[in-house]
N, C-alpha and C positions, 0 to 999 in steps of 0.2 A: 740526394745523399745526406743522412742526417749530421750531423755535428753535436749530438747527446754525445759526451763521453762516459753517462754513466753507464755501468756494465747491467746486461742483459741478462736476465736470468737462463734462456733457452741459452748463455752462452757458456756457464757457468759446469765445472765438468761434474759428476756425479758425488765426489766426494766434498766438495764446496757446497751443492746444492742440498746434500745430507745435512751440514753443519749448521746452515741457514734456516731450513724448516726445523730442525733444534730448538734453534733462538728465537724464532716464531711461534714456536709452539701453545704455548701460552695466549699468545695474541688471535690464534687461530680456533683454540678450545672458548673463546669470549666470541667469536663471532657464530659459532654452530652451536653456540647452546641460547641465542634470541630465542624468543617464545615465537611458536606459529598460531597464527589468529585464525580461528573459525567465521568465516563473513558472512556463511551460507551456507542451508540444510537443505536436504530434497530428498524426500523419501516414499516408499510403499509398504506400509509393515499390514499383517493380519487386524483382522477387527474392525474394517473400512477405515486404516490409521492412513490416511493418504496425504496429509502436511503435520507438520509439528503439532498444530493444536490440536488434529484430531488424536494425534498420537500421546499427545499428553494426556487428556481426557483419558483415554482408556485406561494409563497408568493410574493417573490420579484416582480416579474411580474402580481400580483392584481387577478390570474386568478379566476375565479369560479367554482369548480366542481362539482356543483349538475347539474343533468342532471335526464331526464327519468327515470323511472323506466326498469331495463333491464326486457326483456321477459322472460331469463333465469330462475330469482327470482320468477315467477307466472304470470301467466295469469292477466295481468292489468282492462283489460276491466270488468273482473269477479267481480272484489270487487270496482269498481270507482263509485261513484256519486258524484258530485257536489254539492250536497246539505249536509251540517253539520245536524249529528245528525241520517242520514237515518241508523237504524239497520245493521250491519254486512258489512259494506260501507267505504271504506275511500273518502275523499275528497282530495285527492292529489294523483297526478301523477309523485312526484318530490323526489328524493335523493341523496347521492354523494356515489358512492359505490366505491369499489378496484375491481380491474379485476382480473380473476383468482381464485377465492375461490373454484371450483371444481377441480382444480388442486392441486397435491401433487405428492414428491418424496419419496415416503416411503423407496426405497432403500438407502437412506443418510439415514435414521434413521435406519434403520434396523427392519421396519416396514415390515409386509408380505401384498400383497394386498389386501386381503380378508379384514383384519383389517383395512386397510388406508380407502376401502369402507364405514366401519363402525362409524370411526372417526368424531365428530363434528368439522367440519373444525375451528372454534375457539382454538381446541386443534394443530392442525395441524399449523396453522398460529403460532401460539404464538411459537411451535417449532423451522419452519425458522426466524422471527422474532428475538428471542433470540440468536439462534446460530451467525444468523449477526451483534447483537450488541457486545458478545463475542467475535467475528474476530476484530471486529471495532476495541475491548480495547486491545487485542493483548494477548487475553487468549485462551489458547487452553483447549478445553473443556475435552481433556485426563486429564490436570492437575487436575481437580476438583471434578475429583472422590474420594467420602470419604470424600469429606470437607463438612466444615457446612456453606455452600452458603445459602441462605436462599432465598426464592421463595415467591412474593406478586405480587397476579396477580389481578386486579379486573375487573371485567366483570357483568354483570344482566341480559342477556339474555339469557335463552335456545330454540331457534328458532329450531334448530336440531332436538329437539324430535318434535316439532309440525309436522314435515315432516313424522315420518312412525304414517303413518293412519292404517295400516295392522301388525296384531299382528305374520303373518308370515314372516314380513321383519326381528323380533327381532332374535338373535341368541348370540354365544357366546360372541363375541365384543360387544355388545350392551351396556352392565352396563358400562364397562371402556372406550366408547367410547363417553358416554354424562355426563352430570353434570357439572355443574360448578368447584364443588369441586378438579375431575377428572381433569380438566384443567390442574390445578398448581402439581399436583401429578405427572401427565402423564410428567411435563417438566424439577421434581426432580429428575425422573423417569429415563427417558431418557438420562440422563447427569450425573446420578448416584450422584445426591445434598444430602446430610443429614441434610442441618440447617431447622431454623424453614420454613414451607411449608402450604401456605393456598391461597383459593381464595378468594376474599372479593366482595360481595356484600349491594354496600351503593349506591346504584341508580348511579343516573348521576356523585355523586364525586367517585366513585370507585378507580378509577387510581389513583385519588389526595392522599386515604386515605393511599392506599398500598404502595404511597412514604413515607407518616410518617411515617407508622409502619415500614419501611424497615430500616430509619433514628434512629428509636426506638431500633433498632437490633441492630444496628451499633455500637451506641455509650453504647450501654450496652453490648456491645460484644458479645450476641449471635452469631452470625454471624461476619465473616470476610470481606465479600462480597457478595454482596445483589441483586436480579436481580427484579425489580419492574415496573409494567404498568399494564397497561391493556385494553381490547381487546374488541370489538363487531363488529358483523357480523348482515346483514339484511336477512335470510333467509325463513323466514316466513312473511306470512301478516297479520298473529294475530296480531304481537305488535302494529302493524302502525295502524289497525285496533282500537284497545284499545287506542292509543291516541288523535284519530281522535274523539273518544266517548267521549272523558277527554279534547277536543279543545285544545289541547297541539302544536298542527302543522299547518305550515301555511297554509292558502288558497292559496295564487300565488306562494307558492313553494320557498322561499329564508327566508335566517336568515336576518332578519334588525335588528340587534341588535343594539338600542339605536335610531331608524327612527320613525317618527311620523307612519309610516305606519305598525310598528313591528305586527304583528300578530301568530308569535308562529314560531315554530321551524324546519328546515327541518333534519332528519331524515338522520345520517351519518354513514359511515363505520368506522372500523380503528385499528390498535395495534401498539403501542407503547413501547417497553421495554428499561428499564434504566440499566446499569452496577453499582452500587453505592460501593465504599469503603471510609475511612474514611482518610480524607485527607491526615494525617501521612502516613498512609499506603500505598496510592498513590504515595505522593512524594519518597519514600524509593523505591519504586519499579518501579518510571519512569516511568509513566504509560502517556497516553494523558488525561490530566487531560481538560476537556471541559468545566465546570462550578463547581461552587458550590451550595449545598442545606445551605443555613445558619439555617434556622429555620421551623418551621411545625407545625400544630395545629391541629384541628379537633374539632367539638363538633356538638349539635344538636340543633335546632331552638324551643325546645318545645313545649307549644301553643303560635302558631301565627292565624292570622284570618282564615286557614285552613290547613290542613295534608298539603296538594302540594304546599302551600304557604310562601315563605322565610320571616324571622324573620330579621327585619334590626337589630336589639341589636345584636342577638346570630353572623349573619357576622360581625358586628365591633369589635364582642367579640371574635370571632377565630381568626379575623387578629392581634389584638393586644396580642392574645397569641403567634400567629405567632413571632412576632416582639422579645416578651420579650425571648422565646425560642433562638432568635438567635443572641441577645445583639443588634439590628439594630434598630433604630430610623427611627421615620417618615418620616422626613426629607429624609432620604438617600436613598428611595424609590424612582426613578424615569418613572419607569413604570408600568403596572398593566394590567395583559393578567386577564381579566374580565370572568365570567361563559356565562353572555352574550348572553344568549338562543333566544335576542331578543320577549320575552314574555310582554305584556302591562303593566303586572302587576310585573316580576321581576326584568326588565330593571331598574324601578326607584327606586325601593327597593335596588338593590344593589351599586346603583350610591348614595344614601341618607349613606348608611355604608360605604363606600369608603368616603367620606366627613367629615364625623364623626371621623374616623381616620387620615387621612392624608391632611385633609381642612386645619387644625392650621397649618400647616408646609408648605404650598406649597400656590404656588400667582399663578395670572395670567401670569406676567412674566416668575414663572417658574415652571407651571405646572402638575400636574403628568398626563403621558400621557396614557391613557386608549384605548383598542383595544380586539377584539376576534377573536380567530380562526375559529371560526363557521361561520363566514363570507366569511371563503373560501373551508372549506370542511364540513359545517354541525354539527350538535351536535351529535358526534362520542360518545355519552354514557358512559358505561365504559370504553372507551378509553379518555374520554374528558381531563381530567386533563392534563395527562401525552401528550397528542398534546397541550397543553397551554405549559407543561416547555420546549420540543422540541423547539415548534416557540420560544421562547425566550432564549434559549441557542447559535440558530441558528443567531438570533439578536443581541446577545452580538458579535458573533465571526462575522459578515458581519459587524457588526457597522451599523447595519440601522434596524430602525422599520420598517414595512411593513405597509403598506395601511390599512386600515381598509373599509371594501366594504360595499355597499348598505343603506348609508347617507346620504340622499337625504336631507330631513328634520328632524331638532333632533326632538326628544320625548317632547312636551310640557310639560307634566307632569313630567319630571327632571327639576330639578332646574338648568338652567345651568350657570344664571348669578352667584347664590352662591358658586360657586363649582369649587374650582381652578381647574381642569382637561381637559384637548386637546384629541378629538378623533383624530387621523390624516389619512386625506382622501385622503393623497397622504404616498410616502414614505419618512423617516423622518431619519436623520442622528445621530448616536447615538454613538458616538466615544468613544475610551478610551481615559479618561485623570486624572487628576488628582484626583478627585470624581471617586471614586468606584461605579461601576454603579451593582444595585442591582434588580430588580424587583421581583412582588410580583402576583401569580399566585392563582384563588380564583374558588373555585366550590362549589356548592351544588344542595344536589337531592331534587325529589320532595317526598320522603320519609325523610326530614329533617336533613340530614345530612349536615353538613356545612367541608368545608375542605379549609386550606391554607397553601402553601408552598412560602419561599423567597428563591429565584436563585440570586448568585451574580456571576460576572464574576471571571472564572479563572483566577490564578495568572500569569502573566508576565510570558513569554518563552522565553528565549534567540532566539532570528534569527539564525537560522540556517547557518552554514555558506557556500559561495559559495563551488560547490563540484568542487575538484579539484582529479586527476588520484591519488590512494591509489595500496594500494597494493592489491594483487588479495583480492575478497570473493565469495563464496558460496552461492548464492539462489536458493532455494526448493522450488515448485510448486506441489502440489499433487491434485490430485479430484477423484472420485470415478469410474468415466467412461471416456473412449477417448474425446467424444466429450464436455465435461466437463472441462476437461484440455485444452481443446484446446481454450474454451470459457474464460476459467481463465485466459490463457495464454496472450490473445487481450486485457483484461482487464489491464493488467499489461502492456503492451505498450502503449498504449491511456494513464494512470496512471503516466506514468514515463516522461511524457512528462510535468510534473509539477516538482517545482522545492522540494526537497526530497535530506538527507541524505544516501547515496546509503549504509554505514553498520549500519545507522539504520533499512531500510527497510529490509537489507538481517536480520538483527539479528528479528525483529518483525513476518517475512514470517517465519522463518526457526521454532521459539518458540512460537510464539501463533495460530498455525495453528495445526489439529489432521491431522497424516502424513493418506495417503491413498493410494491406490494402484497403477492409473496410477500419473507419475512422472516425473518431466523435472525439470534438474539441470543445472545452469549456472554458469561458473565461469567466472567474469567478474573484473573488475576495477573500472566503474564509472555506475553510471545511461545510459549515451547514452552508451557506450558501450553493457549492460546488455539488452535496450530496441532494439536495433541492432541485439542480437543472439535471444533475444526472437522471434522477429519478423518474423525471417526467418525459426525458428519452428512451427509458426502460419502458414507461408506459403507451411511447407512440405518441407520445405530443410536440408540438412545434413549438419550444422554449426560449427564449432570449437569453442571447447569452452561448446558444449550442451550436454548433455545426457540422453537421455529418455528411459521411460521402464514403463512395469505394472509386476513390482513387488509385486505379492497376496501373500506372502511370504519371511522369511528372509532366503538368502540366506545362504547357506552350504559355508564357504570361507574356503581354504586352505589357510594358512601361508607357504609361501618358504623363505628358505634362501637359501641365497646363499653362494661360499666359493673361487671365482678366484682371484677377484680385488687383482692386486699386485703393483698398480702404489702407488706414497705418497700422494695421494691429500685428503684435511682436511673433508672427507665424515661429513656430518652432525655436522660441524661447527655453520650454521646459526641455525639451530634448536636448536640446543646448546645454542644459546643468545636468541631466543625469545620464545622457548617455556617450560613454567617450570616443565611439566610432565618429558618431554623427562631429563630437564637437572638433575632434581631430580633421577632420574632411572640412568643416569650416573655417579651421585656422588656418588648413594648405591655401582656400580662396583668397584667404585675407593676404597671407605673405603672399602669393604671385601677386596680387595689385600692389604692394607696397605701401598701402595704406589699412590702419582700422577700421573696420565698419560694425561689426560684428555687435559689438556691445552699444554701440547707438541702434541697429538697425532691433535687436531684442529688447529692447528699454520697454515698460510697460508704459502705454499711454493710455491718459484717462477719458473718458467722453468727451465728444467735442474738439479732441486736441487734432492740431494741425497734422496731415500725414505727412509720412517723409517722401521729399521730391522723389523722381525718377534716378538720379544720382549715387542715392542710399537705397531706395527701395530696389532694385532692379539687382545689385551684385547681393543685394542681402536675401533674395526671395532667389535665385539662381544658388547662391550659399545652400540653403535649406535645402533645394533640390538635392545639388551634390551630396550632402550629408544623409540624405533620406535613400539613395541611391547606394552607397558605401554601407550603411547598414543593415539596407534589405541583404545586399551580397554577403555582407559578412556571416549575418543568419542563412545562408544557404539559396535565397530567390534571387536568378538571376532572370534578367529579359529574354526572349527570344525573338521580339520585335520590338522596336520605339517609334514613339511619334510624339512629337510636340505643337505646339501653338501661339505662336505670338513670340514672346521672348522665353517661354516653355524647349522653343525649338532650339535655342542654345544648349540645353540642359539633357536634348534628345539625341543632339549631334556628338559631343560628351559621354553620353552613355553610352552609343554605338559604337564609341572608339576612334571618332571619323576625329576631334579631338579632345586635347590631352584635357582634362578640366583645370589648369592653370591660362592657360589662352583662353578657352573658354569664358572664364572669368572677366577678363582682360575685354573682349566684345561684349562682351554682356554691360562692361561698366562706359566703352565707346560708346554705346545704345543708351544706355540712361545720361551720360552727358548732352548728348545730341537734343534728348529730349526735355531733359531741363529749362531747355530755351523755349520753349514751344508755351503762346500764351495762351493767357486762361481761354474757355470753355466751358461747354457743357457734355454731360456723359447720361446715355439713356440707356436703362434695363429692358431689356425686352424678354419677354414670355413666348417659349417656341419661336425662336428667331428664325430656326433651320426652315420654318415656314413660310417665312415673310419675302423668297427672293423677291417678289415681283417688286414690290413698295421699295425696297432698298436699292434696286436697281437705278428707280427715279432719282437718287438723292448721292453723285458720286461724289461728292465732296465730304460727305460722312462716311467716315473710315470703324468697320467692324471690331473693334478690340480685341474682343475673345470672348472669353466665358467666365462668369461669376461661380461662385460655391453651389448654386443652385441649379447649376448645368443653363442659365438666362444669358443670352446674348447682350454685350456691350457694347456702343454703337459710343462713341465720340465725335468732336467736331465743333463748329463754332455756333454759337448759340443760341442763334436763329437758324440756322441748318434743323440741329436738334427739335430744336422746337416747333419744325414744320414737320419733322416724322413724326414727333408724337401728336401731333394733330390730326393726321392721315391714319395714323394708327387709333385711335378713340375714335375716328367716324367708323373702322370696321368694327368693332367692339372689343380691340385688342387694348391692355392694359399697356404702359409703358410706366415707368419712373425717371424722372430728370430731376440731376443734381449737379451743381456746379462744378469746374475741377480747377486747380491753379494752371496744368499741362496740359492742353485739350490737344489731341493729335487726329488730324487730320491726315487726306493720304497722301498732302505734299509733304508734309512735316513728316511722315514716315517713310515715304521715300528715299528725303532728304538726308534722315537718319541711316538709313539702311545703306546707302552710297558709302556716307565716314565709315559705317562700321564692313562692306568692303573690301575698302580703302586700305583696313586696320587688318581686314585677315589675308591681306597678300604674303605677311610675312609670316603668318602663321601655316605649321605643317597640314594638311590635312591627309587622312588616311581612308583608304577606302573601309566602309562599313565592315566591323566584325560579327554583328547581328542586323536583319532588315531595320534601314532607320524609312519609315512611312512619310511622304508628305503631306500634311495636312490640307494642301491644296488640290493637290491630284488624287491620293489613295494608292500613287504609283510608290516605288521603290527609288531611292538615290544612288544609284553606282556607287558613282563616280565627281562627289561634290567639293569643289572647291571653292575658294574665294567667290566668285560670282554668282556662286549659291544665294549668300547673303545680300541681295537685290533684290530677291526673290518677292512676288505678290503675300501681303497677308491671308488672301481668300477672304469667303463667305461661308457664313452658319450654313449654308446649305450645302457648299462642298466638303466644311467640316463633317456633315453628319455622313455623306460620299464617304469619306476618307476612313471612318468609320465604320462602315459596313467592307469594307476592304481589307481588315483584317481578317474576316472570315475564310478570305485566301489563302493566308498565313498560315490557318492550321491552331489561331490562337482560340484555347479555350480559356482562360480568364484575362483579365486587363485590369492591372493595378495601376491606380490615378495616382501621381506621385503631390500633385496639387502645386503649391498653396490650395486648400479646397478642393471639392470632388466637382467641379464642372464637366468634366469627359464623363465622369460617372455614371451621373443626372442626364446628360444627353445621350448616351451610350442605351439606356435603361430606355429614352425614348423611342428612341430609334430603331431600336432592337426589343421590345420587350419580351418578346417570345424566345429569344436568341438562348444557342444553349451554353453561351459566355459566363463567367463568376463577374461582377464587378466588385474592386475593392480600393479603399480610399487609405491614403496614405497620410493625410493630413487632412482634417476632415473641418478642422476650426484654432482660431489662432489661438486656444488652449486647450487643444488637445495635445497630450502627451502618450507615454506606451502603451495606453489602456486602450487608443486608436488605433494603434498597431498591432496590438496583441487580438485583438479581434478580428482586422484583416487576416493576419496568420493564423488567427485558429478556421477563416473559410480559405485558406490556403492550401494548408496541412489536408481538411477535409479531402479538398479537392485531388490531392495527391503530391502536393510538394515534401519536398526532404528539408529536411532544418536542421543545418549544423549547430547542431546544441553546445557543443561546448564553447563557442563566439559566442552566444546566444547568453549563457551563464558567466562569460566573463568579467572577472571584477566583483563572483558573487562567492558568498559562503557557505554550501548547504552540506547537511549529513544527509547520510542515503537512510531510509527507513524499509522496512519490511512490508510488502504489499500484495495485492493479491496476483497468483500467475496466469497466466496463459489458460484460456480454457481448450481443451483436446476436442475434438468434433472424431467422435471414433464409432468405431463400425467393426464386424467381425470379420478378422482376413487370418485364414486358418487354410493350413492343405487341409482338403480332406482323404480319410484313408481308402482305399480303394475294395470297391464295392464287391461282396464276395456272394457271389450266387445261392442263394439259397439250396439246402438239398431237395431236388424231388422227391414228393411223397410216393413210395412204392407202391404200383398198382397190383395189388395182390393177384386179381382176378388173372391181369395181363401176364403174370409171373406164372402163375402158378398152369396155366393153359402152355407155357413153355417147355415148363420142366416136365420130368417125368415124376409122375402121380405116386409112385410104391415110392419114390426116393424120398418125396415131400410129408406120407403120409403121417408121419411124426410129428410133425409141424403144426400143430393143435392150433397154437394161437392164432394160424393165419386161417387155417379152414374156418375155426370158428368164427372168421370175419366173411365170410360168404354166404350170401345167400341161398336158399333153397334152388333158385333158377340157374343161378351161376353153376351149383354143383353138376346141376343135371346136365346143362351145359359142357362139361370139362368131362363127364362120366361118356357123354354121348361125343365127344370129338376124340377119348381113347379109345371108344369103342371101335369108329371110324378109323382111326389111324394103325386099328390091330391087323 
């Protein structure tokens, strides 16, 4: 029961609740008019514009892409007349399409072929389209499952259904594979979106409408993040049909939008989709912020002199709602991507409402400058709008208007001496400076809908600064098939050769991309660096530094510890100061003892200096572990089996869960007290120890240690023991090293060790194993281990290397050595060298730091592991950057129409031997097709038949 006494709104009766939205009023028009931020483009326009750049290019460069009607789309010659008017006839032969619409990659959706057949390629498009404007913003489309993304798609064509003529083409696919509706569902769908979800159909403004409403979400926070465009496709020749009946399209085939010659429109392809979040939310998340939407309107023309006829009031009336929506004055308006269809009769209608608004504020000297994109790829339909805010986003960020094509001569019927506005028939330079350069993007259909949106340019970006050699990073490249990666991979060299923050790009590749199966990981330095190993993976070479794999799976990893390392050096010092998993997990060790260690146990010591006893060294290198163990997790690799060795096997029992690593600790420091007593000695290295039972066995008073960095057998003991194995070992021609120790442990002294510590874990909980914990002695599994566990035998290099080969039970395909040092690694690698295990080291030398680890994880990732990247980037600052997407591995998936029999060619001979001869005898043209034989034939079978 709450105890809030302040009043509730849902409590509040209707006319209270009228008074109070009153008085907020003000405070509510400040929240809905934030600017909404463009993070992200994805497009298909004519011309092969298939990303922004290529799509700029063609702008910049004036080109024109209507062309032919392809054959592919129908049979031209079948529906052509030249004369307007003729029944079921178009008079044009002219449009700008995109390439490729019977093409699809169903297996990047997880589309089955059968279905992708069935798919109106509008749904299909809008698919890739999307996911590459998502790549562009540097959102991985895993992340937005379950969110309330909201989806505005506008489109008005269904050409798809006009195509099955045959009621047998229909089948299960068929409902979800057409409709409009279907479109924006099928892309909520796919991407698993929950916000609001709809297709809009408002004729030719479509696109324009589903950025306001998208804008509408935004700032009423329906939605988070908004994905808005929209899309048509020329698949059928009914519409072209239908507009050619409605004089809607040109005779000679081109938009002359605003030419005395304008005659109507030519007929375009295109999908366009926008990434939109709300500015705050942009900047907060670092996002590539590309433009702004300031303001949006929408309304309808009601009657004007006809249905398909524009209302000059109702456009001057959107635009000025436009304006008030987004606080923006006329004035500050300096350009205007026009609807522009080039039509006789729209052309000056919308130039007379442009005038009306932004006439009082703008002169000849300083004009608002007016242009259409239809001038270079057609009147893209439901896609129109959303290619007006593209061209002009694209424009902010080049600083140049583009051309405005096919201006021959203006339209007498605009006024143009009244009307401060410049078409520009060249390209026209459009700089940032101190004026915030804003433009205003205007559509409507010929079903009366009016639509206007104002784009201002994004906020100032700091420059980038020169890249200069960093410390290593990590880039992840994943795609769905070989040749996909391998395509991704070129793109990424060609890419890098622009100038780029190289741990921007690593942090934006690694986090807004969905990881995939095959995989290529780089650890590099800089940009050239990184485009150098990519490169040489492009060409099939084995490169340092790279690691690839098609991991359809996450790998099964064993965790090793290890237990030899007896030298002082500060293991995992540097980890220690720059990562805060690691150093947090080290100060938990240190508080359950109740003592310091930490900062004596990383002290840098110089040559020659004394090591630290068993005391310090033992909770300081068990520390390490823990810390190296908390950070692998946090970055996402967990174990699925452990094993340890020596005093490794504290560190194994701990990460199994069997226990808590605060006890842990606690025996680990009973174990180095014990051993502190323990006097001097000698300590001997041996080379393939796993080899040596027989000789060791002679000698039970020298106790096995573990393993060195080099995967080399330890053998301790007193120092004449030592010194008779290496003597027995030099007569077989084995190398050994003996070095002095102050703790020389023998297998009474360890014994006697292992009893206290025991002793010490009677009070300690233990838990049955959460993943297999391995015994390095057996290769068996631990239930059930408690206190009398820790009695337990050290074993032999040769049941070590047993124990070893016993994970291959387990199912484990790699084994990460957590160290100190890679000893499991080194012997794993002997042991198994054919084996089809990963080995990777976790600490590899007492000065290695994340540049050790980031190369384990990039043969991790290879292999198939997931990496929670955002742990991973924690505590880090990057901007997301623009990169290259996803390559499509696509193929043609098309119904086909249904096969229509050819007509038999009439056998005249056979026919005519039928009928009757005086009936036929008329019939010139077929006689004439017979031969003398055949006649006589047919004369002598009447004759017969009289």
């Amino acid at each position: 029961m709450t105890t809030d006494s302040t009043p509730r709104i849902s409590d509040l009766p209707p006319l209270k609740l009228a008074l109070l939205a009153r008085k907020v009023e003000s405070k509510l028009a400040l929240a809905l008019s934030e600017p909404i931020a463009i993070v992200g483009m994805g497009l298909r326009f004519p011309g092969g514009a298939d990303s922004p750049e290529s799509f700029w290019e063609l702008l910049r460069e004036g080109r024109d892409a209507i062309a032919p009607i392809p054959a592919s789309r129908w049979d031209v010659d079948a529906y052509y007349d030249p004369t307007p008017g003729t029944p079921g006839k178009m008079y044009t032969r002219h449009g700008a399409f995109i390439r490729g619409v019977e093409d699809f990659d169903p297996q990047f959706f997880g589309i089955s072929p059968r279905e992708a057949a069935r798919m109106d390629p509008h749904q299909r498009l809008l698919l890739e389209v999307t996911w590459e404007a998502l790549e562009r913003a540097g959102l991985s489309a895993t992340d937005l499952k379950g969110s309330s993304t909201g989806v505005f798609v506008g489109m008005m064509n269904e050409d798809f259904s006009h195509l099955m003529t045959d009621a047998t083409q229909i089948d299960l696919h068929t409902a979800s594979g057409s409709g409009l509706s279907v479109a924006a569902g099928r892309l909520a769908y796919s991407l698993g979106l929950q916000g609001p979800t709809m297709a809009v159909d408002a004729a030719c403004s479509s696109s324009l409408v589903t950025v306001h409403l998208a804008c509408q979400s935004l700032r009423t926070r329906e939605c988070d993040l908004a994905l808005a465009g929209g899309i048509s496709l020329i698949l059928s020749p009914l519409t072209s049909v239908v507009n050619c009946a409605m004089r809607m399209l040109s005779v000679k085939g081109r938009c002359s939008t605003f030419d005395a010659t304008a005659d109507g429109f030519v007929r375009g392809e295109g999908c366009g989709m926008l990434v939109l979040k709300r500015l705050s939310d942009a900047v907060a998340d670092r996002d590539p912020i590309l433009a702004l939407l300031r303001g949006s309107a929408t309304n309808h023309s009601g009657q004007s002199s006809g249905l398909t006829v524009p209302n000059g009031n109702a456009l001057a009336k959107v635009m000025r709602a436009a304006l008030q929506t987004g606080g923006v004055e006329p004035e500050q308006v300096g350009y205007m991507e026009a609807h522009g269809t080039g039509t006789a009769i729209g052309d000056p209608i919308e130039m007379e409402a442009l005038g009306r608004v932004f006439g009082p504020s703008h002169s000849k000297e300083e004009p608002l400058v007016v242009g259409s994109v239809k001038t270079n790829i057609g009147h893209t339909e439901g896609a129109a709008g959303v290619a007006g805010i593209i061209k002009v986003v694209l424009a902010m960020q080049h600083e140049e208007i583009p051309a405005h094509l096919n201006l021959e001569t203006p339209n007498p019927n605009i006024r143009w001496d009244a009307l401060p506005v410049l078409v520009p028939k060249e390209r026209r330079r459009w700089a940032r400076g101190a004026k915030r350069r804003i433009a205003g993007v205007t559509a409507f259909g010929f079903n009366g809908t009016n639509a206007h949106v104002l784009v201002e340019e994004a906020p100032l970006a700091p420059e980038p600064p020169a890249e200069v050699a960093s410390s290593p990073r990590l880039l992840v490249l994943s795609a769905r098939t070989a040749p996909a990666l391998q395509e991704l991979a070129g793109r990424y060299v060609e890419h890098f050769s622009s100038r780029r923050s190289f741990p921007d790009v690593c942090f934006t590749a690694n986090t807004g991309r969905v990881a995939a199966p095959h995989r290529v990981a780089v650890v590099a330095s800089s940009l050239a660096e990184a485009r150098e190993r990519l490169a040489g993976f492009v060409r099939g070479e084995t490169v340092p530094g790279v690691w690839a794999g098609s991991g359809r799976q996450r790998p099964r990893l064993a965790f090793l510890f290890g237990g030899g390392e007896r030298d002082g050096a500060a293991w995992g010092r540097r980890l220690f100061e720059s990562e805060p998993v690691f150093r947090d997990a080290v100060v938990r060790c240190e508080e359950a003892l109740g003592r310091p260690f930490a900062s004596e146990f990383f002290r840098a010591r110089g040559a020659g200096a004394r090591p630290p006893g068993p005391s310090l060294a033992l909770p300081g290198r068990f520390a390490v572990r823990c810390g190296l163990v908390h950070l692998w997790k946090a970055w996402g690799v967990a174990p699925s089996v452990v094993m340890g060795l020596g005093e490794g096997e504290f560190a194994a029992a701990c990460a199994a869960g069997v226990l808590s690593w605060e006890d842990g600790v606690k025996l680990v420091a009973t174990l180095g007290e014990q051993l502190e007593r323990a006097a001097p000695g000698a300590e001997l290295t041996l080379e393939r120890a796993e080899h040596l039972a027989e000789v060791l066995s002679r000698f039970p008073e020298v106790f096995p240690l573990g393993l060195d960095g080099e995967g080399n057998g330890i053998l301790s003991g007193a120092r004449a023991a030592i010194e008779a194995v290496q003597a027995e070992l030099l007569q077989r021609g084995s190398r050994a090293e003996l070095r002095d120790t102050p703790h020389a442990l023998t297998p009474t002294v360890w014994a006697a060790a292992r009893e206290a510590v025991a002793a010490a874990a009677r009070s300690k909980a233990h838990e049955r194993p959460r993943v297999p914990w391995l015994s390095a002695h057996t290769g068996r599994s631990l239930e059930s281990p408690g206190a009398e566990h820790w009695r337990g035998p050290q074993g032999t290099p040769a049941q070590w290397a047993t124990a070893l080969k016993a994970l291959a039970g387990q199912g484990v395909s790699g084994c990460l050595d957590l160290g100190p040092g890679a000893g499991w690694t080194a012997l794993g690698r002997r042991v198994e060298p054919m084996g089809e295990r990963s080995w990777f080291s976790g600490l590899r030398s007492p000065e290695d730091d994340r540049a050790g680890l980031l190369e384990s994880l990039a043969g991790l990732v290879a292999l198939g592991a997931e990496v929670a990247w955002p742990e991973f980037y924690r505590d880090q600052s990057h901007d997301k950057v623009v990169l290259p997407t996803s390559c499509f591995q696509r193929s043609r998936y098309w119904f086909e129409q249904p096969a229509v029999a050819p007509a038999a060619k009439p056998d005249v001979f056979s026919s005519l031997k039928e009928e009757n001869v005086e009936a036929l005898a008329g019939q010139l043209d077929l006689i004439e097709q017979l031969t003398d034989e055949q006649v006589e034939a047919l004369l002598g079978g009447q004759k017969g038949g009289g």
